[in-house]
C-alpha positions in Angstrom: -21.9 26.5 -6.6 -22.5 26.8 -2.6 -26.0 27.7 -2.0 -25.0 28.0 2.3 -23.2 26.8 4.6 -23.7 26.8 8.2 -20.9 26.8 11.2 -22.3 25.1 14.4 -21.6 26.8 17.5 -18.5 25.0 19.6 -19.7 25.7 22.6 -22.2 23.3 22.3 -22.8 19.4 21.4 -22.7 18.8 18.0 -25.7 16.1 18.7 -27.9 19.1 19.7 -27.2 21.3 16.6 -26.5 19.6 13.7 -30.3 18.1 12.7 -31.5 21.7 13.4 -28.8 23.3 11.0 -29.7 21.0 8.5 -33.3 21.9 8.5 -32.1 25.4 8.6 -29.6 25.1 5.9 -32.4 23.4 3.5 -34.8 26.0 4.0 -32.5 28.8 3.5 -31.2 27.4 0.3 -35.0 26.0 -0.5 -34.0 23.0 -1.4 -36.2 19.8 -0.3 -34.9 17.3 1.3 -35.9 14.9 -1.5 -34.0 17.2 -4.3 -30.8 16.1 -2.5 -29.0 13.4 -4.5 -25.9 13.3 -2.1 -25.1 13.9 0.7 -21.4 14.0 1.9 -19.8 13.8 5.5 -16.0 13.3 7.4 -15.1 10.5 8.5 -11.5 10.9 10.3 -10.0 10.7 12.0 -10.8 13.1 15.1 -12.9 12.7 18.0 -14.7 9.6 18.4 -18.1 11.3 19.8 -18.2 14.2 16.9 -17.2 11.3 14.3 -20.1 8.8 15.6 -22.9 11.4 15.1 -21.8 12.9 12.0 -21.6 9.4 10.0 -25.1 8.5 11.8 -26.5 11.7 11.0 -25.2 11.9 7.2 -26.3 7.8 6.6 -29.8 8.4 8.1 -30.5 11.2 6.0 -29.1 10.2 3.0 -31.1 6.7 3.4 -34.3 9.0 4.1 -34.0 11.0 1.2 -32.6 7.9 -1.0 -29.4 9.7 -1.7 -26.2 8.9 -2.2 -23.7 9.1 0.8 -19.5 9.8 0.4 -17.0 10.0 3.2 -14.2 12.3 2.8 -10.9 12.6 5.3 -11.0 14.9 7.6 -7.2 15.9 7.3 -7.7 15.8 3.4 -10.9 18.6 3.7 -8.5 21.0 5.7 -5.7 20.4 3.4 -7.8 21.3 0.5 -9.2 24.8 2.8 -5.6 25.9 1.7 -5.9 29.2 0.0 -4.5 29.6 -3.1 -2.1 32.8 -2.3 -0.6 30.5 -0.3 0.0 27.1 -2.9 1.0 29.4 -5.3 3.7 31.0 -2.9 5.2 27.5 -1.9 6.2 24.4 -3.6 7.0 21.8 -0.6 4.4 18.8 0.4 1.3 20.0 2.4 0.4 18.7 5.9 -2.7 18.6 7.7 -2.8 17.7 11.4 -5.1 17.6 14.2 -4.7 16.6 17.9 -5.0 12.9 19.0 -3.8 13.5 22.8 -1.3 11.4 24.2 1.1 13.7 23.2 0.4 12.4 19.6 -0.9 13.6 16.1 -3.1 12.4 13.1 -1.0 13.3 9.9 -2.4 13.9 6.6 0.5 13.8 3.8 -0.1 15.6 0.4 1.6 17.3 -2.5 0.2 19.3 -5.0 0.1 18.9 -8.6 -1.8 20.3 -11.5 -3.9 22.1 -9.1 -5.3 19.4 -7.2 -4.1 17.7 -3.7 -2.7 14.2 -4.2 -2.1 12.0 -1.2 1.1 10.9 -0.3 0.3 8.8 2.3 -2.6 7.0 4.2 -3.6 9.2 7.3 -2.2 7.9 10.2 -1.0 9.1 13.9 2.6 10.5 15.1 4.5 11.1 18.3 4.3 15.5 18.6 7.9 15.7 18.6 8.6 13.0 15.8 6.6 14.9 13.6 8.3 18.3 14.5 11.8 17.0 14.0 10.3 15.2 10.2 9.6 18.8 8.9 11.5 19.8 5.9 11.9 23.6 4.9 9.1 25.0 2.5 6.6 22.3 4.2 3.1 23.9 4.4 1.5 22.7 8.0 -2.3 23.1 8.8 -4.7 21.9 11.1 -6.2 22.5 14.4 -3.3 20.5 15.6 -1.0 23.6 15.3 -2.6 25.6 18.1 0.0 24.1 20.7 3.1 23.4 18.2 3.1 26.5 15.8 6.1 28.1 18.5 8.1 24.8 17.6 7.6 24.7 13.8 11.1 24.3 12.6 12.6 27.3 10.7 11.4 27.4 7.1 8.2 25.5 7.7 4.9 27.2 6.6 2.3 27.5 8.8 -1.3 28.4 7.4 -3.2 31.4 8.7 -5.7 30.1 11.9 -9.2 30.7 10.7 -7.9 28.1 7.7 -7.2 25.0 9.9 -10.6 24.0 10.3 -12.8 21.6 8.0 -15.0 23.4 6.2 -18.5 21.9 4.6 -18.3 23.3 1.7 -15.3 21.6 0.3 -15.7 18.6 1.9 -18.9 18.7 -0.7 -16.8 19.9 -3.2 -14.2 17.4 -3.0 -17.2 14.3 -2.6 -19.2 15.8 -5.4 -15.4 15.4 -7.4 -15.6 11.7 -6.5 -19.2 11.3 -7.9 -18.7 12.9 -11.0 -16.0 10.2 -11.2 -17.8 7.4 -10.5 -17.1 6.6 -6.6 -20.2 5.5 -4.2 -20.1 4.8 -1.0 -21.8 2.0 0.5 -24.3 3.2 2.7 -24.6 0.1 5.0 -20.8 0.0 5.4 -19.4 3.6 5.9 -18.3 3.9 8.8 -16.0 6.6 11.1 -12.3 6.1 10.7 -10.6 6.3 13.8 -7.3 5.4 13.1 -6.8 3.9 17.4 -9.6 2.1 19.6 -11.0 4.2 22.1 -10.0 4.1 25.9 -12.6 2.1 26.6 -11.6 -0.5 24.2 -8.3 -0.5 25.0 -9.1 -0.9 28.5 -11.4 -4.2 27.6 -8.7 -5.6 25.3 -5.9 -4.9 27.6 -4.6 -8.3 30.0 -5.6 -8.4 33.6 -3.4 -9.1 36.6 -4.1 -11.2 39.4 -5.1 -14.7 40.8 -7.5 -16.6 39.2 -7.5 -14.7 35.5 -7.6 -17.9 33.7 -10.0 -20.7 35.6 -8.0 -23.6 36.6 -9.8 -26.7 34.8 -10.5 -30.0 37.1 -11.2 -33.3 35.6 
């Protein structure tokens, strides 16, 4: 049962509104921070700001309270905001995407079966237009990462309605609370964001310089 859920405003940092929503959220609900047993959070991929302070936020709370902590995809939280209407309408695989620039894609690959998602393959990141020409007829396609390819969604592909293409909190808890009952913890020292590429700043560090004296000539 969800006692709230709260959607923070996009027009503003996520590092400014999410520890006041929390506070929020709890009181509404009137649940004490020290009732909570565990507390669950994305981890990717997406951006690598939003990712940073969510995981932060989630592990410091969770180690305040002395709850448990469980990271869930991101792509496999807005493949599971599917309505049912829809499932139950069409039988192909499901796929969640959202937009890693470069003219590229993280991909989320599922099917379902006996009412539950079932990955088909790790999450990882696709060329835009490799992924369009992959698509097979009676695909379902979600994601924010439609908002610029839904016009070149091959014929027979599926897309899901907008205002289901976003990660919502709610089953992100849902589908961690489905782990717990299972047995799955998360270490809380180890969780970590899943970004799937290094940043642009690491790639820049990593990536060989040119010019004269790059490697210091040694002289015995």
């Amino acid at each position: 049962m969800v006692l709230g859920e709260l959607a923070l405003d996009a027009e503003r940092r996520s590092a400014q509104t999410l520890a006041p929503a929390i506070v929020a959220l709890l009181s509404s609900a009137k649940v004490e921070p020290s009732q909570v047993e565990l507390v669950a959070t994305t981890i990717g991929p997406g951006s690598f700001t939003g990712l940073r302070v969510g995981v932060t936020t989630a592990k410091t709370f969770a180690y305040a309270v002395g709850a448990e902590v469980i990271g869930v995809s991101t792509l496999e939280a807005i493949a599971h905001g599917l309505p049912d209407e829809l499932l139950a309408e069409q039988g192909g695989d499901i796929q969640a995407v959202l937009d890693a620039q470069r003219k590229e894609l993280f991909v989320g690959k599922f099917l379902r079966e006996t009412g539950r998602l079932t990955r088909i393959e790790p999450d990882h990141i696709v060329p835009s237009t490799d992924w369009l020409a992959g698509l097979q007829p009676g695909t379902i396609v979600t994601g924010t990462g439609l908002a610029r390819l839904e016009s070149q969604l091959p014929a027979g592909v599926v897309a899901a309605p907008v205002n289901y293409r976003e990660p919502r909190a709610a089953i992100v808890g849902r589908l961690a609370w489905h782990d717990y009952q299972a047995g799955r913890r998360d270490d809380l020292w180890k969780l970590a964001p899943i970004y799937l590429r290094p940043s642009y700043a690491e790639e820049k560090v990593k990536k060989p310089q040119s010019g004269p004296n790059l490697v210091p000539e040694r002289r015995d």
